[in-house]
LOZA-965374 format. One record per residue: chain; residue in three letters; x, y, z of N, C-alpha, C, O, CB in turn. Coordinates in nm, 2 decimals, padded with zeros to 4 digits. Each point is the difference from the previous one (the first is absolute). Glycine has a CB too. Example, Ala and Ser with C-alpha at 12.3 -4.5 7.8 and 13.67 -1.06 7.14 Angstrom:
BEGIN
<cadena->A; residuo->ala; nX->01.32; nY->-00.57; nZ->00.78; caX->-00.09; caY->00.12; caZ->00.00; cX->00.09; cY->00.12; cZ->00.00; oX->00.10; oY->00.00; oZ->00.07; cbX->-00.29; cbY->-00.12; cbZ->00.05>
<cadena->A; residuo->ser; nX->00.15; nY->00.23; nZ->-00.19; caX->00.09; caY->00.11; caZ->00.00; cX->-00.08; cY->00.11; cZ->00.08; oX->00.05; oY->00.11; oZ->00.01; cbX->00.07; cbY->-00.17; cbZ->-00.23>
END
This chain:
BEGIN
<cadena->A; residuo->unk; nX->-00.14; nY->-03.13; nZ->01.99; caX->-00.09; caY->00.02; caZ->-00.11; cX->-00.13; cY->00.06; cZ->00.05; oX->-00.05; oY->-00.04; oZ->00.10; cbX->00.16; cbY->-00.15; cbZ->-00.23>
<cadena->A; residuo->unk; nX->-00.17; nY->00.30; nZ->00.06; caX->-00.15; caY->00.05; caZ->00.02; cX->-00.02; cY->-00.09; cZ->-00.08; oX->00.04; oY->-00.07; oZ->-00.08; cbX->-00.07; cbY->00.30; cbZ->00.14>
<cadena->A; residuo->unk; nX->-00.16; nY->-00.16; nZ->00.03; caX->-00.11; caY->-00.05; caZ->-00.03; cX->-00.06; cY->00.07; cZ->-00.07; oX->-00.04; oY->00.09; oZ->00.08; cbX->00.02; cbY->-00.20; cbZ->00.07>
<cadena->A; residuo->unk; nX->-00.02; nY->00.14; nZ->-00.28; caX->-00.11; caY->00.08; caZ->00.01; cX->-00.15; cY->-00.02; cZ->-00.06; oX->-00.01; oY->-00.03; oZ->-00.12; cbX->00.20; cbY->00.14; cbZ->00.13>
<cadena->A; residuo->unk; nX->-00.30; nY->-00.10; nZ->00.06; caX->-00.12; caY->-00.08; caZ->-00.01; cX->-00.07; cY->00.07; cZ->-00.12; oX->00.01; oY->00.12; oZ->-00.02; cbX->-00.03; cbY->-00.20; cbZ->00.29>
<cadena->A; residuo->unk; nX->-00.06; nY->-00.01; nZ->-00.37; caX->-00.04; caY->00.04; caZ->-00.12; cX->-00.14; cY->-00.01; cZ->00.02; oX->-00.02; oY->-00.11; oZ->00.05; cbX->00.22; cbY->00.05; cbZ->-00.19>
<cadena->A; residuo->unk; nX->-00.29; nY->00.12; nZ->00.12; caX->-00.17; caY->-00.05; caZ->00.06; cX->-00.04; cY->-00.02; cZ->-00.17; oX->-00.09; oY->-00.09; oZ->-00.02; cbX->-00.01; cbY->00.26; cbZ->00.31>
<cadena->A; residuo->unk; nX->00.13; nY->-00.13; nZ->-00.38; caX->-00.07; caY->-00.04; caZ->-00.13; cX->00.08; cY->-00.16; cZ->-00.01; oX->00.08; oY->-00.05; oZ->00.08; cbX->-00.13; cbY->00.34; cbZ->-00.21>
<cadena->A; residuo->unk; nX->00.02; nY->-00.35; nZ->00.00; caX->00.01; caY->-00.13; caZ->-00.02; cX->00.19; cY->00.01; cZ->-00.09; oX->00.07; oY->-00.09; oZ->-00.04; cbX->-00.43; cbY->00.02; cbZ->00.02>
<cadena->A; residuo->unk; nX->00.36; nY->00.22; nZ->00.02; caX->00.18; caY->-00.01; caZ->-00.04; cX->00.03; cY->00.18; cZ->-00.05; oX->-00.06; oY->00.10; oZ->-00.01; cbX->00.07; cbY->-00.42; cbZ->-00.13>
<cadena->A; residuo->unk; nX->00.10; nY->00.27; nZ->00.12; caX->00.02; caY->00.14; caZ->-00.01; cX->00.14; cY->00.05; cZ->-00.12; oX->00.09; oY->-00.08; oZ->-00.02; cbX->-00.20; cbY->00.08; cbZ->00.30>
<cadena->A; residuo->unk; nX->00.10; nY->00.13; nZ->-00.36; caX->00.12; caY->00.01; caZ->-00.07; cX->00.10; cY->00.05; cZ->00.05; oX->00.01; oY->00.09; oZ->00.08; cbX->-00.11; cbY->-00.09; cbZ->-00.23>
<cadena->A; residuo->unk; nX->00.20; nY->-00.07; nZ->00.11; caX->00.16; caY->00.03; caZ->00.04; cX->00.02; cY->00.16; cZ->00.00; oX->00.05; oY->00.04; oZ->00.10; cbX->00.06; cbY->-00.27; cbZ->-00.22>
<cadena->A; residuo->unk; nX->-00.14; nY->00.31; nZ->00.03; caX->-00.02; caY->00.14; caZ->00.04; cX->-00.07; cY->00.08; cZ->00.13; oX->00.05; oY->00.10; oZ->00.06; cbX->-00.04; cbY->-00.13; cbZ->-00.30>
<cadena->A; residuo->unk; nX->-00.10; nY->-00.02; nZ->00.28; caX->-00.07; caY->00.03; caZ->00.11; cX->00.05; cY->-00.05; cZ->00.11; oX->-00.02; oY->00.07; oZ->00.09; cbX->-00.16; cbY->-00.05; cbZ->-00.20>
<cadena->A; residuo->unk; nX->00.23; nY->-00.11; nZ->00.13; caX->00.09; caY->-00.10; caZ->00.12; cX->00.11; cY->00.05; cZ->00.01; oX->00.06; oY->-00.03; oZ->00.10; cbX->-00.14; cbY->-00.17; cbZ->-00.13>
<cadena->A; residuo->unk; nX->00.14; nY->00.28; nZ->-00.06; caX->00.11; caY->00.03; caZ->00.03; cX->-00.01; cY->00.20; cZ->00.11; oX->00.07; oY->00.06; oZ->00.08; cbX->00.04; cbY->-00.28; cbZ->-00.35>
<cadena->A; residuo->unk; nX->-00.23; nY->00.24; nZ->00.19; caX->-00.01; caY->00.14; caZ->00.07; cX->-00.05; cY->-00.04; cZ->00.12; oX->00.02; oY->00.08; oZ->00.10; cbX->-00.06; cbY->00.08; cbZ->-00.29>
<cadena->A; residuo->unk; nX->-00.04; nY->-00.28; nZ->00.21; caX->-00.09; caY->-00.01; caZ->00.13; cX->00.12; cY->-00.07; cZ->00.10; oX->00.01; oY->00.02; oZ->00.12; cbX->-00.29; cbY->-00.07; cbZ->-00.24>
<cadena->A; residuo->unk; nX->00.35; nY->-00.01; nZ->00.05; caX->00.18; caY->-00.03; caZ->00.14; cX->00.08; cY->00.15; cZ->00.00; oX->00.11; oY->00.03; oZ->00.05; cbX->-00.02; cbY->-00.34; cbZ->-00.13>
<cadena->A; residuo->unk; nX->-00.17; nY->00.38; nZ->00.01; caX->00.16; caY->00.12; caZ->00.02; cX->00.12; cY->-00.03; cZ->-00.09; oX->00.11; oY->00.06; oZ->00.01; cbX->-00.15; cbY->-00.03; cbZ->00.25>
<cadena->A; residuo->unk; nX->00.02; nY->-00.09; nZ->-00.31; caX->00.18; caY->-00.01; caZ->-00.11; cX->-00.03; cY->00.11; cZ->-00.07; oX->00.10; oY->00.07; oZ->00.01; cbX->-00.02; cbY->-00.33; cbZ->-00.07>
<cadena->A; residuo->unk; nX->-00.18; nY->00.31; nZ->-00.01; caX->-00.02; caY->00.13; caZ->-00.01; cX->-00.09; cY->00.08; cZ->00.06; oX->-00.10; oY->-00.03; oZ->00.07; cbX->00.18; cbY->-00.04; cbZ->-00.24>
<cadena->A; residuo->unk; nX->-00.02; nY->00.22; nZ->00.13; caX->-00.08; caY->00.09; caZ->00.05; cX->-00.17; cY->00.07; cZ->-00.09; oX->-00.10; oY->00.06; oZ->00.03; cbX->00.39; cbY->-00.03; cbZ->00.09>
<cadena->A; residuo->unk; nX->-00.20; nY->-00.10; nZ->-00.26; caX->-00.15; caY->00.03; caZ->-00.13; cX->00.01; cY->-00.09; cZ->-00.05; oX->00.09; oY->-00.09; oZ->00.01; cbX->-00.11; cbY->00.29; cbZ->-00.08>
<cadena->A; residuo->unk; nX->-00.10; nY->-00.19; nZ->-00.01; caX->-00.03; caY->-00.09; caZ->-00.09; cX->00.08; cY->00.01; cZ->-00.13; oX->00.04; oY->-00.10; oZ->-00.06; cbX->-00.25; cbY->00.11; cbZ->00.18>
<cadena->A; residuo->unk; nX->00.24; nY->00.13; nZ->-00.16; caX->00.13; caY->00.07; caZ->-00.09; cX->00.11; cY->-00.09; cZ->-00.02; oX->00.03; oY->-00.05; oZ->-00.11; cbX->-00.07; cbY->00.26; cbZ->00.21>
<cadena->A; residuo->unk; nX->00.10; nY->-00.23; nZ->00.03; caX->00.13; caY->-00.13; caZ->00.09; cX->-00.02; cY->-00.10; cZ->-00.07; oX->00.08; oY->-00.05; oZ->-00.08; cbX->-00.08; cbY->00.09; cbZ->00.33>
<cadena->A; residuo->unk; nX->-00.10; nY->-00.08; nZ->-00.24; caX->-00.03; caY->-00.14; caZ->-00.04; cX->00.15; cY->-00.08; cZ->-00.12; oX->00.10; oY->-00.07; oZ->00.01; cbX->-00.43; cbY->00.17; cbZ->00.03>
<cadena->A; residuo->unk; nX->00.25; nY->-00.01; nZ->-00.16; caX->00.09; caY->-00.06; caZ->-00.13; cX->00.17; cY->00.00; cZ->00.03; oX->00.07; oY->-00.10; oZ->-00.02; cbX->-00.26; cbY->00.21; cbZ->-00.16>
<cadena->A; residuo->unk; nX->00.25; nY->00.01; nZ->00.25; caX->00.15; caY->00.03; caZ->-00.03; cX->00.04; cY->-00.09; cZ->00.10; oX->00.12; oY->-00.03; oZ->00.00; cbX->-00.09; cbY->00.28; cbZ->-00.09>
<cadena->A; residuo->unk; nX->-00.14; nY->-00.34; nZ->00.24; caX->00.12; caY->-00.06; caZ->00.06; cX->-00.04; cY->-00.22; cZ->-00.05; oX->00.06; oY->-00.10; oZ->00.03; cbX->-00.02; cbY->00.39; cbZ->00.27>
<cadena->A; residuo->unk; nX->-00.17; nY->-00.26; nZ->-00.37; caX->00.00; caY->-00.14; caZ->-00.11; cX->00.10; cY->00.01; cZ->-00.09; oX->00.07; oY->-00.11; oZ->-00.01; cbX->-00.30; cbY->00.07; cbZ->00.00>
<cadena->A; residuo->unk; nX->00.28; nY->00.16; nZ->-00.08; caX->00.10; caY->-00.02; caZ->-00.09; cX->00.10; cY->-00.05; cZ->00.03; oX->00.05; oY->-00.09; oZ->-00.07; cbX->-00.12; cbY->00.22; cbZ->00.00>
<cadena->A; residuo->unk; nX->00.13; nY->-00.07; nZ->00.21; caX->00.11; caY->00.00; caZ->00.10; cX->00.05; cY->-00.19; cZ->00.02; oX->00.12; oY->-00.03; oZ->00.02; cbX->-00.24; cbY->00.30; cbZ->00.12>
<cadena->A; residuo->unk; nX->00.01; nY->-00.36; nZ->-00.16; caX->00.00; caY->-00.12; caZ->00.04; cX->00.05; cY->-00.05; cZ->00.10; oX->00.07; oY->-00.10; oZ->00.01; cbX->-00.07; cbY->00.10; cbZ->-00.18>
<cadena->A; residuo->unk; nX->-00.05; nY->00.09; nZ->00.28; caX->00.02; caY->-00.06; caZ->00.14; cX->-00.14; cY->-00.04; cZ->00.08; oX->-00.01; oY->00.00; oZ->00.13; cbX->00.22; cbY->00.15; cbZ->-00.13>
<cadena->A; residuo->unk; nX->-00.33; nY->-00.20; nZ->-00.11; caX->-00.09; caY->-00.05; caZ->00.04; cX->-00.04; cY->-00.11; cZ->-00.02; oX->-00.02; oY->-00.03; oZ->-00.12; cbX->-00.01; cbY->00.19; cbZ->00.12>
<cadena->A; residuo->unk; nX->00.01; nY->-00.26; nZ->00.09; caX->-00.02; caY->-00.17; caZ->-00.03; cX->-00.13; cY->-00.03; cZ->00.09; oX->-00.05; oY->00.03; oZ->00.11; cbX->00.34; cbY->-00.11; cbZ->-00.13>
<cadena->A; residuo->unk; nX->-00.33; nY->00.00; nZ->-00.09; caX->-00.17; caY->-00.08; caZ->00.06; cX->00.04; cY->-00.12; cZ->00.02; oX->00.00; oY->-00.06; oZ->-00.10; cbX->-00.18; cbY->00.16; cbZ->-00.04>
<cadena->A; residuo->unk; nX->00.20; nY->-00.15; nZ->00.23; caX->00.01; caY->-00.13; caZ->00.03; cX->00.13; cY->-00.09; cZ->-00.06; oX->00.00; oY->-00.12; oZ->-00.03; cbX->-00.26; cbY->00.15; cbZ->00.03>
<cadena->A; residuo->unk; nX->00.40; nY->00.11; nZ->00.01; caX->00.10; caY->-00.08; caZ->-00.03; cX->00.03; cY->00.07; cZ->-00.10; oX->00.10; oY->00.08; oZ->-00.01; cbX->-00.15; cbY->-00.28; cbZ->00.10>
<cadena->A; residuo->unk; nX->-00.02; nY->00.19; nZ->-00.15; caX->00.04; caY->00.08; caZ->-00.18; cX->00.00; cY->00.19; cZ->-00.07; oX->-00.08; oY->00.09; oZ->00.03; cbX->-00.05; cbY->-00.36; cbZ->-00.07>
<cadena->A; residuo->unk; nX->00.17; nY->00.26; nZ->00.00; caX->00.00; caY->00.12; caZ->-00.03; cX->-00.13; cY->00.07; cZ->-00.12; oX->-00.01; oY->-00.02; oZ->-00.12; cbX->00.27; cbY->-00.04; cbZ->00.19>
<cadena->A; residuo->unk; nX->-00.34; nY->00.13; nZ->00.01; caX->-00.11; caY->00.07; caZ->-00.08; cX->00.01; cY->00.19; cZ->-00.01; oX->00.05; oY->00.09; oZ->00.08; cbX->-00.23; cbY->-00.34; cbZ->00.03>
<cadena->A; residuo->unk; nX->00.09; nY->00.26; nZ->-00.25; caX->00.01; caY->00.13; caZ->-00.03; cX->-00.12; cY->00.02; cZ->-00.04; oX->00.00; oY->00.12; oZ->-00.04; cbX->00.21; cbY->-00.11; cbZ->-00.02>
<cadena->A; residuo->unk; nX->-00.32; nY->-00.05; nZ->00.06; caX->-00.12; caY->00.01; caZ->-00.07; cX->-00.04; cY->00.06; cZ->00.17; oX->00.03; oY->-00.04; oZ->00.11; cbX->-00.08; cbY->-00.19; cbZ->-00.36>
<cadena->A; residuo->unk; nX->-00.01; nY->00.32; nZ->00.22; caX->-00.05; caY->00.10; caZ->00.07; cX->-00.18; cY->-00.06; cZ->00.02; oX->-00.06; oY->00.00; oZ->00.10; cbX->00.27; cbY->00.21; cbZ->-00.21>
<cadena->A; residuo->unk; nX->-00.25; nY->-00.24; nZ->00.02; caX->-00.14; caY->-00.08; caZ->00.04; cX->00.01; cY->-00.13; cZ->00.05; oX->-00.10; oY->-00.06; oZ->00.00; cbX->-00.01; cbY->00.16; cbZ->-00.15>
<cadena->A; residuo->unk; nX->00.21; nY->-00.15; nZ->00.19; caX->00.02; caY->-00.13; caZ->-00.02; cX->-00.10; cY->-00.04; cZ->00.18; oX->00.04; oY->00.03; oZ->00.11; cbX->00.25; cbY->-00.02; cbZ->-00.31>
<cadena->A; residuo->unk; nX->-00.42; nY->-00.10; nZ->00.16; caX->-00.05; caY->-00.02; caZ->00.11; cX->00.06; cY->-00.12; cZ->00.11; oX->00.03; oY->-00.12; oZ->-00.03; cbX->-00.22; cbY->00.22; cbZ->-00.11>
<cadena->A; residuo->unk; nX->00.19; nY->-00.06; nZ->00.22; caX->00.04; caY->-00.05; caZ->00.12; cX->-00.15; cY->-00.06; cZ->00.13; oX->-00.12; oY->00.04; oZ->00.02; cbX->00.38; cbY->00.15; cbZ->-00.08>
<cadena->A; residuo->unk; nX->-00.18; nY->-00.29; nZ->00.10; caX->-00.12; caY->-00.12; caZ->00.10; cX->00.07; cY->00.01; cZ->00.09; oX->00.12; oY->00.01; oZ->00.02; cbX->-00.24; cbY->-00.20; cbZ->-00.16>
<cadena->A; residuo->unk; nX->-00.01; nY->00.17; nZ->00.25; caX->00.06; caY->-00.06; caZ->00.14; cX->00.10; cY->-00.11; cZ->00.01; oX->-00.01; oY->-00.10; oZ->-00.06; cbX->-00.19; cbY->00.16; cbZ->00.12>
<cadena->A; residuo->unk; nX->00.31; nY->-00.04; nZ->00.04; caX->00.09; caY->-00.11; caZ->-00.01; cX->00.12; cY->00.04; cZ->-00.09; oX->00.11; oY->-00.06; oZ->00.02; cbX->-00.31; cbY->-00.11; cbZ->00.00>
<cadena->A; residuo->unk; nX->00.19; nY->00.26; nZ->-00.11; caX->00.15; caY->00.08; caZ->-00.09; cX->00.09; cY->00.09; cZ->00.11; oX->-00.05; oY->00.08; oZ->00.08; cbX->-00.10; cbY->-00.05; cbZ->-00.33>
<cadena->A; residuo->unk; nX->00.29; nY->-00.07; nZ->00.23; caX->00.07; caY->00.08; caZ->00.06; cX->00.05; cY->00.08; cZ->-00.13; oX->00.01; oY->-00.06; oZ->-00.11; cbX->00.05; cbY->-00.08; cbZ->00.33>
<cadena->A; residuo->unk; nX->-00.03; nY->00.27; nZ->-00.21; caX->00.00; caY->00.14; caZ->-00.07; cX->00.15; cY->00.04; cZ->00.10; oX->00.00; oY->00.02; oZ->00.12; cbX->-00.31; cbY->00.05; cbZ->-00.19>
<cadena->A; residuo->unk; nX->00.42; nY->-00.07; nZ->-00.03; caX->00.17; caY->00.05; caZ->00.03; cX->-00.01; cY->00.11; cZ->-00.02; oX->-00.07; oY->00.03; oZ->-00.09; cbX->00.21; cbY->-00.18; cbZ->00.04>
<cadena->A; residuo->unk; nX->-00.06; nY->00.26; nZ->00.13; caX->00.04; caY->00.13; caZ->-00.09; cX->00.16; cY->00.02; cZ->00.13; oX->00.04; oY->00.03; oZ->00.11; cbX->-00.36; cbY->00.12; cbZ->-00.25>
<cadena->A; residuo->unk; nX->00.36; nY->-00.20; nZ->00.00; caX->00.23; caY->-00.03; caZ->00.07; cX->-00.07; cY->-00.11; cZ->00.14; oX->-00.11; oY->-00.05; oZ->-00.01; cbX->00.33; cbY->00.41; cbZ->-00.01>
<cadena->A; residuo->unk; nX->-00.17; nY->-00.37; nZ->00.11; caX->00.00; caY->-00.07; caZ->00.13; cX->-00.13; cY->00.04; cZ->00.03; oX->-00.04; oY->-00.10; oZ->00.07; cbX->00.27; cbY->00.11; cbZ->00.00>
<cadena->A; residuo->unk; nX->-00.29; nY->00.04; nZ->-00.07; caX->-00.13; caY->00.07; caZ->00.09; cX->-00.11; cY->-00.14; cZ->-00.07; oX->-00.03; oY->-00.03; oZ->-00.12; cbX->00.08; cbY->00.39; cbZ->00.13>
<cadena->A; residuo->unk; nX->-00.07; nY->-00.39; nZ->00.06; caX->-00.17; caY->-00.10; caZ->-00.06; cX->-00.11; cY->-00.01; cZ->00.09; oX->00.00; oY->00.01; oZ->00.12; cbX->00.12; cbY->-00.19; cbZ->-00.24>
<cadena->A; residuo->unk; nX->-00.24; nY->00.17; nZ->-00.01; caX->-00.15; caY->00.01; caZ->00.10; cX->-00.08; cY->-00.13; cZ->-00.07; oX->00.03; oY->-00.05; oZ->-00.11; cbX->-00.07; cbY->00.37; cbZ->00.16>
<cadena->A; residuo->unk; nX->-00.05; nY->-00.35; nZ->00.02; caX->-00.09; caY->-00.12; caZ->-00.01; cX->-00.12; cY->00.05; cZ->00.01; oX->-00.04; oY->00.05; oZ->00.10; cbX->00.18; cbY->-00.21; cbZ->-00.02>
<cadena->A; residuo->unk; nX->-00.20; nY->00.16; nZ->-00.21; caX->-00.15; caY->00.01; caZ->00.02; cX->-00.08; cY->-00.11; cZ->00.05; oX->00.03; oY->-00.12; oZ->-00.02; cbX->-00.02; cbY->00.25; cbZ->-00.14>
<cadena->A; residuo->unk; nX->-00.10; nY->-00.08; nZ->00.25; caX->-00.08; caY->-00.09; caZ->00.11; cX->-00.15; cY->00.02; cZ->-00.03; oX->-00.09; oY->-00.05; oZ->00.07; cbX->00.27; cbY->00.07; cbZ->00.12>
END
């Protein structure tokens, strides 16, 4: 599992996903949430603002990161 370190107090699931590279745009974003191969802490999320805290693991298929 990565790490990836957040210096603000959290961050949205859209931006975390471009700042790990699961995408390459911000564009990406919606078609691979639709896709439902994105899980916050187990579960399956689509909300593209959906804020995220230190301590959340963020799925995309097998691949997971932990914000720190």
């Amino acid at each position: 599992m990565r790490e990836i370190e957040v210096r603000e107090e959290g961050i949205r699931l859209g931006q975390l996903l471009k700042l790990a590279d699961f995408v390459a745009l911000g564009s990406d974003v919606r078609p691979l949430l639709a896709s439902g191969v994105v899980t916050v802490g187990g579960r399956p999320e689509s909300r593209r603002g959906r804020q995220l805290r230190r301590g959340d693991v963020v799925a995309v298929g097998k691949e997971k990161v932990r914000l720190v």
